[in-house]
mmCIF file of the N, C-alpha and C atoms, coordinates in Angstrom:
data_MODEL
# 
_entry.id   MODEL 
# 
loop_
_atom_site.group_PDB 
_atom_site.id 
_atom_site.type_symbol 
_atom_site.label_atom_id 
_atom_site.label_alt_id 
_atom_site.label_comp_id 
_atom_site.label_asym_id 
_atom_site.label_entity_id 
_atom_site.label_seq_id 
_atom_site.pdbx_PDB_ins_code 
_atom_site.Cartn_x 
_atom_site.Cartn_y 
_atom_site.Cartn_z 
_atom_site.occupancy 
_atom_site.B_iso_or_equiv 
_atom_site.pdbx_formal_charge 
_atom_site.auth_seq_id 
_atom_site.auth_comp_id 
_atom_site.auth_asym_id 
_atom_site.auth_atom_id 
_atom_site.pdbx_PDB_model_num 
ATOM 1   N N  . UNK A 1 1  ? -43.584 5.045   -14.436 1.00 0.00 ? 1  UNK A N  1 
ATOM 2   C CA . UNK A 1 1  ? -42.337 5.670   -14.020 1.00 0.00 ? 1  UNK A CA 1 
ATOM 3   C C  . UNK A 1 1  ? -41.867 5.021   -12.726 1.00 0.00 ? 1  UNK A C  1 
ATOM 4   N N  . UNK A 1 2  ? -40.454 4.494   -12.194 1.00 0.00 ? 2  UNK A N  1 
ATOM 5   C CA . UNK A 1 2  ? -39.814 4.035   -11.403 1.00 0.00 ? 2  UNK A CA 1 
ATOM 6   C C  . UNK A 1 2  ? -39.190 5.027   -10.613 1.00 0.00 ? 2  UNK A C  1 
ATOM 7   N N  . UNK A 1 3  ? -40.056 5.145   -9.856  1.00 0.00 ? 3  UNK A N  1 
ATOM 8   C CA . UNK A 1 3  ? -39.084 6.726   -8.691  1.00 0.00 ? 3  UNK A CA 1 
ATOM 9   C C  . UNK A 1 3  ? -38.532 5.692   -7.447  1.00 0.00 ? 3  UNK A C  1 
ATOM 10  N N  . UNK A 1 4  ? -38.397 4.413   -7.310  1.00 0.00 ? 4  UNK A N  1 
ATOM 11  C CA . UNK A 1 4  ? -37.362 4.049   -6.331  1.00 0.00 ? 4  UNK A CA 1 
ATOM 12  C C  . UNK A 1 4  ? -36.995 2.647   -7.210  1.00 0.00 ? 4  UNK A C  1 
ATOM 13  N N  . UNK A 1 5  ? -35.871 1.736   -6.029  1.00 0.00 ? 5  UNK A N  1 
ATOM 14  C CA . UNK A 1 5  ? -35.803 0.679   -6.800  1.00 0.00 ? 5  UNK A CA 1 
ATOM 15  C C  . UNK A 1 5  ? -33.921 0.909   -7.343  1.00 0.00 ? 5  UNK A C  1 
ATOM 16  N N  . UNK A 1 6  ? -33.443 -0.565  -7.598  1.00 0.00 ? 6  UNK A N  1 
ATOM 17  C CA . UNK A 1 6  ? -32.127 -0.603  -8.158  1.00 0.00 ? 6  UNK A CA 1 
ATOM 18  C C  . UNK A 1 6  ? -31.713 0.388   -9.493  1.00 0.00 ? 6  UNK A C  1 
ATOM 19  N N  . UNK A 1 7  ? -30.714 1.440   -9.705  1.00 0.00 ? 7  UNK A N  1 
ATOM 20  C CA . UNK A 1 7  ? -30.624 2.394   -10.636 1.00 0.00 ? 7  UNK A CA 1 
ATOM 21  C C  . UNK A 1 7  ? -29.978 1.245   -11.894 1.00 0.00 ? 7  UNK A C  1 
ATOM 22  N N  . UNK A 1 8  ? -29.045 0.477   -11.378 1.00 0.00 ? 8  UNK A N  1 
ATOM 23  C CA . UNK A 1 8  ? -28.742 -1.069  -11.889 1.00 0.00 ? 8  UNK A CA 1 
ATOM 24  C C  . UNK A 1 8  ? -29.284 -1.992  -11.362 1.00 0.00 ? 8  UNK A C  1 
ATOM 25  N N  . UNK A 1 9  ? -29.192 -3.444  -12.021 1.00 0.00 ? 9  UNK A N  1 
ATOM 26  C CA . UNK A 1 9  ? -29.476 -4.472  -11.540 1.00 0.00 ? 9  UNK A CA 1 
ATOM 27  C C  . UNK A 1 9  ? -28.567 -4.774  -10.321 1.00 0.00 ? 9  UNK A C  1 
ATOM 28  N N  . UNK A 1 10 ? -29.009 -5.346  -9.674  1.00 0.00 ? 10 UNK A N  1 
ATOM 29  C CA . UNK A 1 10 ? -28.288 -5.964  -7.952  1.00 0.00 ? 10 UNK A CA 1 
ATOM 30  C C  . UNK A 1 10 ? -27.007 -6.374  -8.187  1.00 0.00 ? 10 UNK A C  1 
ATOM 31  N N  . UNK A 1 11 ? -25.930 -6.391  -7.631  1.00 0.00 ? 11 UNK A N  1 
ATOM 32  C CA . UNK A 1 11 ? -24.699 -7.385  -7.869  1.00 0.00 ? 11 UNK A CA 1 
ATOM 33  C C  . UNK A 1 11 ? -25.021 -8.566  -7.567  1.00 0.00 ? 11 UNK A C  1 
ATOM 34  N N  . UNK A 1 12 ? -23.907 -9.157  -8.099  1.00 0.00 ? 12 UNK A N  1 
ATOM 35  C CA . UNK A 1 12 ? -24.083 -10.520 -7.505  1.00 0.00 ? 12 UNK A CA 1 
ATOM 36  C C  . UNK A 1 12 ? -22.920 -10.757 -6.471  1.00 0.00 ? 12 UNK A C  1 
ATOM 37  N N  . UNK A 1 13 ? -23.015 -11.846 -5.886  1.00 0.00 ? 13 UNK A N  1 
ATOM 38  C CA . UNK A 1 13 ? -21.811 -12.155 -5.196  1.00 0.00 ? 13 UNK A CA 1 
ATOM 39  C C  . UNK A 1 13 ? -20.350 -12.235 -6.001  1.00 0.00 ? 13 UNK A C  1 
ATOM 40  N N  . UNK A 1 14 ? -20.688 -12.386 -7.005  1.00 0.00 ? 14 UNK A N  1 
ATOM 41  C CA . UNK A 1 14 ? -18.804 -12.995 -7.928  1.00 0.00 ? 14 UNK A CA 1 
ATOM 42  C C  . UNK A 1 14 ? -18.604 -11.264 -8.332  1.00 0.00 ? 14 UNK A C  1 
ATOM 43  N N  . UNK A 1 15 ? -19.148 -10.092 -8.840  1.00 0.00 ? 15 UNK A N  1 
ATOM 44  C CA . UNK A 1 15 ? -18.967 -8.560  -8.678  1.00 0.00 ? 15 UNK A CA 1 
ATOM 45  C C  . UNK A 1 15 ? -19.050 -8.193  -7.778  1.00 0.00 ? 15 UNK A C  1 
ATOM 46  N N  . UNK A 1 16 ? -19.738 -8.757  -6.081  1.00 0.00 ? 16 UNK A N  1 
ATOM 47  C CA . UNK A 1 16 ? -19.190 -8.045  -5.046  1.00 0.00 ? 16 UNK A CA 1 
ATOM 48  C C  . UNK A 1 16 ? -17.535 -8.442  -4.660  1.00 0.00 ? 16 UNK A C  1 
ATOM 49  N N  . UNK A 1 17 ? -17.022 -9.906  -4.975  1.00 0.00 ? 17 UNK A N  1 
ATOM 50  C CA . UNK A 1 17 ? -15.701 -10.109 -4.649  1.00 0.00 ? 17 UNK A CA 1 
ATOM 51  C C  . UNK A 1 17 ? -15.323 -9.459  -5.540  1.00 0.00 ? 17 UNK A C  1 
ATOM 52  N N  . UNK A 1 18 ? -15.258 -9.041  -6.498  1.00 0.00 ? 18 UNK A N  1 
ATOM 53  C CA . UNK A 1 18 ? -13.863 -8.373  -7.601  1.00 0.00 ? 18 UNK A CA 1 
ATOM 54  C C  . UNK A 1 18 ? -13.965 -7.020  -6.762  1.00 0.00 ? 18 UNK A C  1 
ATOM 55  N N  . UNK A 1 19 ? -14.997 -6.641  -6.524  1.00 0.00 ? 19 UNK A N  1 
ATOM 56  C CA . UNK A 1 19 ? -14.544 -5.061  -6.018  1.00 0.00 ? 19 UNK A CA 1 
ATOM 57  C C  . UNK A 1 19 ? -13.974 -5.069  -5.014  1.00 0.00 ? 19 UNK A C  1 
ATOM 58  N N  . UNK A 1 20 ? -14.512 -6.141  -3.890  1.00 0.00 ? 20 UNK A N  1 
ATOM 59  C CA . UNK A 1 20 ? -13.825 -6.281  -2.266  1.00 0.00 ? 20 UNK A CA 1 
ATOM 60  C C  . UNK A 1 20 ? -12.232 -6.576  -2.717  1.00 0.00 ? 20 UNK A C  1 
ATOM 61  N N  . UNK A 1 21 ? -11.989 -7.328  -3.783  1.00 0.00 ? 21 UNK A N  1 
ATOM 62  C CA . UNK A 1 21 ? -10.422 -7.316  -4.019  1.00 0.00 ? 21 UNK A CA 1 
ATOM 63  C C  . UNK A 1 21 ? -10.061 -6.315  -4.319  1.00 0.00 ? 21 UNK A C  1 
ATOM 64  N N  . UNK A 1 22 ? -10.599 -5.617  -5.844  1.00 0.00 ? 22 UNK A N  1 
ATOM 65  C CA . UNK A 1 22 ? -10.107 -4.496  -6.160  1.00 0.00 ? 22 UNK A CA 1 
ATOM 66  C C  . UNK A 1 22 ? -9.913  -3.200  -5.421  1.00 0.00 ? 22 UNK A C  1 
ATOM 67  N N  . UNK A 1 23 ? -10.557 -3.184  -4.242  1.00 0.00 ? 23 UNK A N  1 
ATOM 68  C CA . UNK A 1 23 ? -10.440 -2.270  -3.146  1.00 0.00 ? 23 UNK A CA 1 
ATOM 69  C C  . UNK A 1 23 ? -9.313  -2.797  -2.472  1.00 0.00 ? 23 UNK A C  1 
ATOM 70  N N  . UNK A 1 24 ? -8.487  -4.105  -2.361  1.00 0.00 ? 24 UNK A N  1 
ATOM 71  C CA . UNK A 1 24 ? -7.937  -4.446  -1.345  1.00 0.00 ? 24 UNK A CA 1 
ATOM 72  C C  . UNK A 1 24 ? -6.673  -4.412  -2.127  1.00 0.00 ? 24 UNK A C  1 
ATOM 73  N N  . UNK A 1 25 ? -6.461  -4.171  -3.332  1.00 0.00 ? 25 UNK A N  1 
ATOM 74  C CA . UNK A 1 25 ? -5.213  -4.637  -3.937  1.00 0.00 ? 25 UNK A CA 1 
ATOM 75  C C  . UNK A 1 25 ? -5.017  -2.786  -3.895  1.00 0.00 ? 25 UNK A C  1 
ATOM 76  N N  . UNK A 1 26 ? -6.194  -1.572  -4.287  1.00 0.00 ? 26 UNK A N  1 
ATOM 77  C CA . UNK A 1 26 ? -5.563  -0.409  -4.086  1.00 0.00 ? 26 UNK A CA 1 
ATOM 78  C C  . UNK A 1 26 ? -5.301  0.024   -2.997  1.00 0.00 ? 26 UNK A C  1 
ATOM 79  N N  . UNK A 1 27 ? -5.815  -0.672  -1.722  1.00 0.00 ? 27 UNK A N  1 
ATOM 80  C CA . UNK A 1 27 ? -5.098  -0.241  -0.342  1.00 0.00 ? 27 UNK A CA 1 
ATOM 81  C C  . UNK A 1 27 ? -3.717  -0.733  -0.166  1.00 0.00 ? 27 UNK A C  1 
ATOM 82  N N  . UNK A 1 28 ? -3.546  -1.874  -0.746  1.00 0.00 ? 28 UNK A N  1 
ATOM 83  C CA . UNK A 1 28 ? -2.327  -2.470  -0.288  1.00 0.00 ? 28 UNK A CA 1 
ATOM 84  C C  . UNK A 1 28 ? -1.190  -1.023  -1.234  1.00 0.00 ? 28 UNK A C  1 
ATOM 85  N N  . UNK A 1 29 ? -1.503  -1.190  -2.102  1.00 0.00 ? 29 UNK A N  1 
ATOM 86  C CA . UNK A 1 29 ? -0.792  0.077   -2.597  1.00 0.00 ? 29 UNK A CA 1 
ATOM 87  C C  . UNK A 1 29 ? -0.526  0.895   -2.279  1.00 0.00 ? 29 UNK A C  1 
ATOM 88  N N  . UNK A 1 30 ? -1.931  1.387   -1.623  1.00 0.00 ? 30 UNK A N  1 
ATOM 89  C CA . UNK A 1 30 ? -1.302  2.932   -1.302  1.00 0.00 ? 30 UNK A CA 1 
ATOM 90  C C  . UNK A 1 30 ? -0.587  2.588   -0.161  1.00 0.00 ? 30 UNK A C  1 
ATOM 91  N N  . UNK A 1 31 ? -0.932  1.694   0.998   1.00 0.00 ? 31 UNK A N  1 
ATOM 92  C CA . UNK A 1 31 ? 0.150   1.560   1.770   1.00 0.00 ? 31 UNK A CA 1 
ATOM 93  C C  . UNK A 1 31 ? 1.375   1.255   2.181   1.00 0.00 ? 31 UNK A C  1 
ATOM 94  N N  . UNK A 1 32 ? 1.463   0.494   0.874   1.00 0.00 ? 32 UNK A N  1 
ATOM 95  C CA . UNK A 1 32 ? 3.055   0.484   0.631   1.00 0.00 ? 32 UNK A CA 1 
ATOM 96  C C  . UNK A 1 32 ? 3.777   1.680   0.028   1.00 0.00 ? 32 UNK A C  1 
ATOM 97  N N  . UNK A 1 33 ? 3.039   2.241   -0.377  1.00 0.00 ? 33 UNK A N  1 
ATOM 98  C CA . UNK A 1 33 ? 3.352   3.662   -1.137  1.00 0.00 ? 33 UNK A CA 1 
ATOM 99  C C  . UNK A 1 33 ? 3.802   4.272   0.428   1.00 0.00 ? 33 UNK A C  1 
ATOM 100 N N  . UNK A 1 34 ? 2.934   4.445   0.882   1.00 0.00 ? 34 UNK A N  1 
ATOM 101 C CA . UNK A 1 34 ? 3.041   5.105   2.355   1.00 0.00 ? 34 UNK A CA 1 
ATOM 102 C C  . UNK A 1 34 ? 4.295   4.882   3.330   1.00 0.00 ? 34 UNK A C  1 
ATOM 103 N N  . UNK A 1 35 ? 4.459   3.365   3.444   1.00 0.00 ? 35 UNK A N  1 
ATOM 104 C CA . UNK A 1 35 ? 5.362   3.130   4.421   1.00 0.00 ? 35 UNK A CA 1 
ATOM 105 C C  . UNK A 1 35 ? 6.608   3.465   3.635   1.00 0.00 ? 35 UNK A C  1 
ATOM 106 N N  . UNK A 1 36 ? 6.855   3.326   2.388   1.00 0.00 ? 36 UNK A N  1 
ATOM 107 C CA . UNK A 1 36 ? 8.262   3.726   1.823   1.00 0.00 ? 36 UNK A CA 1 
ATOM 108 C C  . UNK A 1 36 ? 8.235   5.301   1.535   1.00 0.00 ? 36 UNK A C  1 
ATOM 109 N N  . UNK A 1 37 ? 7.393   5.770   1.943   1.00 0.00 ? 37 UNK A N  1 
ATOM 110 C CA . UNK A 1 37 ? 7.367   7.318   1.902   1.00 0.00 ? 37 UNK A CA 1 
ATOM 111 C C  . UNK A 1 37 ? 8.056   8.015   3.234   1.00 0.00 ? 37 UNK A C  1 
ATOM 112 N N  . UNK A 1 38 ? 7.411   6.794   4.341   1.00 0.00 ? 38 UNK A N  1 
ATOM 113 C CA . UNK A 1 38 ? 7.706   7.361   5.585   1.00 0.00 ? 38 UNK A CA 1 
ATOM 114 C C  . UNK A 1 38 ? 9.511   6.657   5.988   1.00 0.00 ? 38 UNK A C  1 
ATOM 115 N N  . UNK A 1 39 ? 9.494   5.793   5.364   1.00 0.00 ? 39 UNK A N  1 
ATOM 116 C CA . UNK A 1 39 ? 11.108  5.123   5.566   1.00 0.00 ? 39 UNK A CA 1 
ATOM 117 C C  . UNK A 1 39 ? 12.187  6.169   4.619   1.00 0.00 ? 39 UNK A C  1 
ATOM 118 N N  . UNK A 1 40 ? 11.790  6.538   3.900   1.00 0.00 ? 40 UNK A N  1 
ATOM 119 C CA . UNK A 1 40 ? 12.090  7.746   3.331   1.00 0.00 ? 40 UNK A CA 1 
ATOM 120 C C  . UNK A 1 40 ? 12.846  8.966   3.593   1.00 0.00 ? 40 UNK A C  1 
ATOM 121 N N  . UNK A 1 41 ? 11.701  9.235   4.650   1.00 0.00 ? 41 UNK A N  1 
ATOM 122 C CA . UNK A 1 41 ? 11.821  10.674  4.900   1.00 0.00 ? 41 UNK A CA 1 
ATOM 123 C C  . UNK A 1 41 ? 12.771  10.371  6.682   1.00 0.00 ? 41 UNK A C  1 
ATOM 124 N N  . UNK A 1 42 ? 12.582  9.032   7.496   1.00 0.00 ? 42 UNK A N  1 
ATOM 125 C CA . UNK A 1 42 ? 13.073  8.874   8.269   1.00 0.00 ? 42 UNK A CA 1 
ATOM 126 C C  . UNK A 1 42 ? 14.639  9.044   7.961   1.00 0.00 ? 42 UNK A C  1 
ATOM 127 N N  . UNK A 1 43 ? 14.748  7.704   7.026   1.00 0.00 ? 43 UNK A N  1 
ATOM 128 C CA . UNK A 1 43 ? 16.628  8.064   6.367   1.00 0.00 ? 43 UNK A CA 1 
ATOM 129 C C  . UNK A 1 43 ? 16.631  9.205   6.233   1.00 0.00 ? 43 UNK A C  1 
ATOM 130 N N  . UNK A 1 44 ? 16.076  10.137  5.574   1.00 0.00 ? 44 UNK A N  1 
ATOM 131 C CA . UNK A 1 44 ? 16.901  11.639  5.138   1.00 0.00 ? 44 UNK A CA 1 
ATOM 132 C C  . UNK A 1 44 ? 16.987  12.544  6.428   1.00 0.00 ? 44 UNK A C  1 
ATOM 133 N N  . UNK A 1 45 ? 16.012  12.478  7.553   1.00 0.00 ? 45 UNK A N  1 
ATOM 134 C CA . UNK A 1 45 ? 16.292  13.115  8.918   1.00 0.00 ? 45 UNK A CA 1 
ATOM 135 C C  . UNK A 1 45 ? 16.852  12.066  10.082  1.00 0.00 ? 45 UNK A C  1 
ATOM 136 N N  . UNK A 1 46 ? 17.283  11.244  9.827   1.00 0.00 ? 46 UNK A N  1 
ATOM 137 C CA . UNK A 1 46 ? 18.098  10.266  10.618  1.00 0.00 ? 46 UNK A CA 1 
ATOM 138 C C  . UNK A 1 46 ? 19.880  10.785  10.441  1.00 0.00 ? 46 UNK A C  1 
ATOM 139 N N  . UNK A 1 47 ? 20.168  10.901  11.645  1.00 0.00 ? 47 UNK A N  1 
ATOM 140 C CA . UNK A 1 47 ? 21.853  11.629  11.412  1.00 0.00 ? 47 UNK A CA 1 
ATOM 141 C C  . UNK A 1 47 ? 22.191  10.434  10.313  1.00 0.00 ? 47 UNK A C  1 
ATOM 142 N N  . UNK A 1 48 ? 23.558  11.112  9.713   1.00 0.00 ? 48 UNK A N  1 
ATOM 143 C CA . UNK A 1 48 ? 24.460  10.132  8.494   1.00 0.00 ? 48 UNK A CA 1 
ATOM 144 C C  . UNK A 1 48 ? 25.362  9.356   9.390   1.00 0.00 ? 48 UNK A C  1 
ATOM 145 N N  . UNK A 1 49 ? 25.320  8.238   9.177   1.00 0.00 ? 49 UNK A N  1 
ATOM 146 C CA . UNK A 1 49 ? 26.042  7.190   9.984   1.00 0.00 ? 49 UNK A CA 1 
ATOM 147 C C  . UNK A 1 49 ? 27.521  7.528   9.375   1.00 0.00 ? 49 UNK A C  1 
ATOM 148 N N  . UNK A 1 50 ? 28.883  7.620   9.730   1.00 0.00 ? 50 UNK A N  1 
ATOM 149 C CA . UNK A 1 50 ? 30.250  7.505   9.280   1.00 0.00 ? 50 UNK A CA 1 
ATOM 150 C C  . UNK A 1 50 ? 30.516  6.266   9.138   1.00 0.00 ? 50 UNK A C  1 
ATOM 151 N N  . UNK A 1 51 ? 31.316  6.791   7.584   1.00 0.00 ? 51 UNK A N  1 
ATOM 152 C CA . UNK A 1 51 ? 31.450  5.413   6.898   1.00 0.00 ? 51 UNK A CA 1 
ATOM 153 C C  . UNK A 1 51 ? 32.854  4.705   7.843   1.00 0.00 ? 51 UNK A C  1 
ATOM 154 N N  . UNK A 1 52 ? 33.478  5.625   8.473   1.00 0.00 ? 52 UNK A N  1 
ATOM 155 C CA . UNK A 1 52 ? 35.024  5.408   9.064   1.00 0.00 ? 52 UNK A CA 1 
ATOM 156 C C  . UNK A 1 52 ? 34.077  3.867   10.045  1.00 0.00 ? 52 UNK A C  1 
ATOM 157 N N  . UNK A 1 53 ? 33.477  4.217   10.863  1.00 0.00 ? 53 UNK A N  1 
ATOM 158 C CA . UNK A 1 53 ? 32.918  3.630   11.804  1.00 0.00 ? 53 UNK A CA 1 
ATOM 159 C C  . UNK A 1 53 ? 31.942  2.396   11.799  1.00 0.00 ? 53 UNK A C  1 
ATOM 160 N N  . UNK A 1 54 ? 31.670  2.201   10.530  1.00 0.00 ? 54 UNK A N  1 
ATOM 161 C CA . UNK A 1 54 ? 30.653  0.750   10.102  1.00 0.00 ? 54 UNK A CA 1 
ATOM 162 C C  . UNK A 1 54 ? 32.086  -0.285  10.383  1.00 0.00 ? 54 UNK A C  1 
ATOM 163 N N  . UNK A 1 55 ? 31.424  -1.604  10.327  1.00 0.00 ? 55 UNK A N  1 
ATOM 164 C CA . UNK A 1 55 ? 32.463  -2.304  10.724  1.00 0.00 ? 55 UNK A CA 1 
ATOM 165 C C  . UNK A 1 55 ? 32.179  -3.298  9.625   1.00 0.00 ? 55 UNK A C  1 
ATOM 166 N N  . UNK A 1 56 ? 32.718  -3.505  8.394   1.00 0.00 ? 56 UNK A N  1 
ATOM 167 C CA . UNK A 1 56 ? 32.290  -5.050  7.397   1.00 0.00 ? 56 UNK A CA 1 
ATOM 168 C C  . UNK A 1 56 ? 32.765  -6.031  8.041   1.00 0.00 ? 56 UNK A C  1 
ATOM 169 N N  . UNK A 1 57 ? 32.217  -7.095  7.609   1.00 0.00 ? 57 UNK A N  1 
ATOM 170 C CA . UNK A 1 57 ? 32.990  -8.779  8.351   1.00 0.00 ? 57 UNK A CA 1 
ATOM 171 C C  . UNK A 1 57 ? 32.410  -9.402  6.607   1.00 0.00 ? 57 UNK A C  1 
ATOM 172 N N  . UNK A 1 58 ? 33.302  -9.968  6.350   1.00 0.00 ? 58 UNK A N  1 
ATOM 173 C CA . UNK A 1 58 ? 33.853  -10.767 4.968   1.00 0.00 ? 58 UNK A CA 1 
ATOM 174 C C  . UNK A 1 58 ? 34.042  -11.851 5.310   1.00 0.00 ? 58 UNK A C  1 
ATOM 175 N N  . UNK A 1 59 ? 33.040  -12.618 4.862   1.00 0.00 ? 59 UNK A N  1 
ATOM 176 C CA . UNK A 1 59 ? 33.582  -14.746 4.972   1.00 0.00 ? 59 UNK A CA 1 
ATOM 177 C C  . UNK A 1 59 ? 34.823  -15.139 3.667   1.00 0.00 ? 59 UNK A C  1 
ATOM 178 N N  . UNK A 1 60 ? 35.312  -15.411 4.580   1.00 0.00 ? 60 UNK A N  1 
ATOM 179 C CA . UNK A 1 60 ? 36.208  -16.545 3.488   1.00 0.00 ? 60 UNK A CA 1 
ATOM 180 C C  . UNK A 1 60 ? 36.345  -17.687 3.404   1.00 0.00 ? 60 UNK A C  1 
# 
């Protein structure tokens, strides 16, 4: 009977990079999730700019 010891075999280095990515591609996510959550909520409590008062400039 094996009462200590790997429950799996060891990783290797080429399954420790897929996870170090795969961890890095769901952070990038959620933090982009995040920052457009928070740009978000800034526009909706940011006063409404008047449209009278924007100024366009048009090339011709």
């Amino acid at each position: 009977m094996k009462v200590w010891g790997f429950a799996q075999k060891p990783k290797t280095i080429n399954t420790i990079a897929a996870d170090v990515t795969e961890i890095k591609r769901m952070l990038t996510s959620f933090i982009q999730k995040l920052i457009a959550e928070c740009l978000l909520l800034l526009n909706l409590e940011s006063p409404k700019k008047d449209p009278e008062k924007l100024v366009y400039t048009q090339n011709t």
